[in-house]
C-alpha positions in Angstrom: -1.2 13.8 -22.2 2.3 12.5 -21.7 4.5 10.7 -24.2 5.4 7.1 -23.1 9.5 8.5 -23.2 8.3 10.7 -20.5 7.1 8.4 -18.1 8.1 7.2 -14.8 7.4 5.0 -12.0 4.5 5.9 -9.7 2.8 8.1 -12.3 -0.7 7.8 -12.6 -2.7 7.0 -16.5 -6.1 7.7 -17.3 -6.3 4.7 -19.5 -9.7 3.7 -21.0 -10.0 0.6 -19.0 -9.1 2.5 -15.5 -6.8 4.5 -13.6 -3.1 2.8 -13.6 -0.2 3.3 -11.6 3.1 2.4 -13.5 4.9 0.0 -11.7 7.7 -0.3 -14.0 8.6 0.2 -17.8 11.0 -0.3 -20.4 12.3 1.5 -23.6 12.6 -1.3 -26.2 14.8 -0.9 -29.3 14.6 -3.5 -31.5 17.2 -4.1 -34.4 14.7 -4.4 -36.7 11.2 -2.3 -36.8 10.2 0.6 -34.6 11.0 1.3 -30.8 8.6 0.3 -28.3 7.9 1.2 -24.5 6.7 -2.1 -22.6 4.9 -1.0 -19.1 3.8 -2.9 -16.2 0.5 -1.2 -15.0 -1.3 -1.9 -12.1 -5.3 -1.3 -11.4 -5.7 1.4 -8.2 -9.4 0.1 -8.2 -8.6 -3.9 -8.2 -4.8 -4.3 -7.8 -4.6 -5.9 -10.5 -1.6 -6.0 -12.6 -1.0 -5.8 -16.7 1.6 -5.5 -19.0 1.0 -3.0 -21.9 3.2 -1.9 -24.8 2.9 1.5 -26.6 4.6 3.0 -29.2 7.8 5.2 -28.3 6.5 8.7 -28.3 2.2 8.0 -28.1 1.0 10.6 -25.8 -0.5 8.3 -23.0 -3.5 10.4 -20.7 -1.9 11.5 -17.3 -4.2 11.4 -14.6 -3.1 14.1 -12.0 -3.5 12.5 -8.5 -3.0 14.1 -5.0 -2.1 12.6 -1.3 -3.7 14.4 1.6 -3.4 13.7 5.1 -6.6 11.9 6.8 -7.2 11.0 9.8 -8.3 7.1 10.6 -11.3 7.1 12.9 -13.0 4.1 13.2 -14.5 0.9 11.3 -17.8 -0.7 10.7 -20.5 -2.0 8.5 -20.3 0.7 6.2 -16.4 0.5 5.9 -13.6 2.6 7.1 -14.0 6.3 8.3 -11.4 8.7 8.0 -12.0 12.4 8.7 -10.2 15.3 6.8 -7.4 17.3 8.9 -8.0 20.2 7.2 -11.8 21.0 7.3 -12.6 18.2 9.4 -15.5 16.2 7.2 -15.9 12.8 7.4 -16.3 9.7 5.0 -15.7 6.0 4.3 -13.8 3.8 2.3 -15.0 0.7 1.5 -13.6 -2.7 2.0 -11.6 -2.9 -1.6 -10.3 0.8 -1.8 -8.6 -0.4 1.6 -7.3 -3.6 0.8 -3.8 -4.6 2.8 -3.9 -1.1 4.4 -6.2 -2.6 6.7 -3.9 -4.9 8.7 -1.9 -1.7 9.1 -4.9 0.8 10.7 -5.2 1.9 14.2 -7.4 4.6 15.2 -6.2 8.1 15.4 -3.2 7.0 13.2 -2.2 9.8 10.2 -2.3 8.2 6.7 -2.6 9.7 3.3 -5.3 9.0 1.1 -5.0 9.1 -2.7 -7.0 11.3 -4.9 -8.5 11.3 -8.3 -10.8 14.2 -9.5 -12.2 14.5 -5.8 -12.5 11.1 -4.9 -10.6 9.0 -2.4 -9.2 6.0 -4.7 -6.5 4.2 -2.1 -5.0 4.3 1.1 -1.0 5.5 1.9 0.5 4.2 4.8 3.8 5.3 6.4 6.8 3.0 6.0 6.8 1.8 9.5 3.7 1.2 12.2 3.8 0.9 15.7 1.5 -2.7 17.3 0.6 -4.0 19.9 1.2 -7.9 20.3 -2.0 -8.8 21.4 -1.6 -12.6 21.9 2.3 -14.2 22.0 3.2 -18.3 22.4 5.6 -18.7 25.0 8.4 -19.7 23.8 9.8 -23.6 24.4 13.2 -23.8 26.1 14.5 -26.0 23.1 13.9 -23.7 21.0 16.6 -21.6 21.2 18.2 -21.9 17.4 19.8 -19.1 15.8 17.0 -16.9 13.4 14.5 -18.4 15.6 10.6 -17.0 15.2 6.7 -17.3 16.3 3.9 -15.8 15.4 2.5 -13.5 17.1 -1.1 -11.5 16.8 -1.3 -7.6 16.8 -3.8 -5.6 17.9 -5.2 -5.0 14.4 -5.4 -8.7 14.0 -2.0 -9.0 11.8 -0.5 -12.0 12.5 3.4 -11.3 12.3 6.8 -13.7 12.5 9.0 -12.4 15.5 12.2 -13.6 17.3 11.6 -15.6 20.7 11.6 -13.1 23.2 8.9 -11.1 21.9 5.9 -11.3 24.3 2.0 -10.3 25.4 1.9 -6.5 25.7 5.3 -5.8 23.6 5.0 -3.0 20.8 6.6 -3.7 17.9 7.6 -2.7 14.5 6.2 -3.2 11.4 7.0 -2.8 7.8 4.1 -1.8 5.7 5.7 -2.9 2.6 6.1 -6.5 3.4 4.2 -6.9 6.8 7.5 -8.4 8.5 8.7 -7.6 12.0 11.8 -5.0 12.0 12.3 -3.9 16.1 10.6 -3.9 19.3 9.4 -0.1 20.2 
């Protein structure tokens, strides 16, 4: 248990309803009544995002979760495989526990996966992946205003917003965060 002054962040709950990540909170005082702690909580299982509000100082349950290292092997009708890279065993996620990660996976790339009580619960990528555009427009000859984009497909299927003079073959960057183009590898 952890009081609701305590929390921060990123910390996990073991609330009746699910497991919650705290996306953000805030110690209310009001001028008249008792102090209050107003969180935003959002579902690891669903995504889904609620706002909650404790009592200052009501032990809340903390759920102790851990990232290790995986391995991204391959995907198919029974979801995504990832193998351990410490004693090698292998197992899949399925479609929801992967969500946007997916856009983001290549095979043999090194994410971490989230754990609660021994089971994987969600994926964590690195800040930045490396793609391959896959399939590129040409770009017109008029079309050479300042901030210009296109879209452009990646090998995992993204489809991202890039400048012009990105072609078929380029590798480029991505942000995980947002999905947006940052540099050409």
């Amino acid at each position: 248990m952890i009081s609701t002054n305590d929390v921060k962040p990123g910390m996990a709950l073991a609330l009746p309803e699910g497991l919650f990540t705290i996306v953000n909170h805030e110690h209310v005082k009001p001028g008249k009544g008792k102090a209050f702690v107003r969180m935003k909580l959002k579902k690891i299982e669903t995504g889904q995002v609620l706002d909650r509000t404790f009592r200052a100082d009501e032990d809340v349950p903390r759920a102790i979760v851990e990232t290790r290292d995986h391995q991204f092997l391959y995907r198919d009708d029974l979801g995504f495989h990832f193998m351990n890279l410490e004693d090698y065993s292998q197992f899949a996620l399925g479609e929801g526990l992967v969500d946007e990660a997916r856009d983001f996976l290549l095979e043999g790339a090194t994410v971490g996966l989230t754990i609660y009580e021994g089971t994987a619960i969600g994926v964590e990528l690195p800040t930045t992946v490396e793609l391959e555009v896959t399939h590129a427009e040409p770009a017109v000859k008029g079309d050479r205003v300042s901030g210009a984009t296109k879209p452009v497909t990646t090998e995992t299927g993204l489809v991202v917003q890039v400048p012009l003079f990105v072609t078929q073959g380029d590798r480029i960057k991505v942000d995980t965060r947002n999905g947006e183009y940052m540099t050409r590898a």
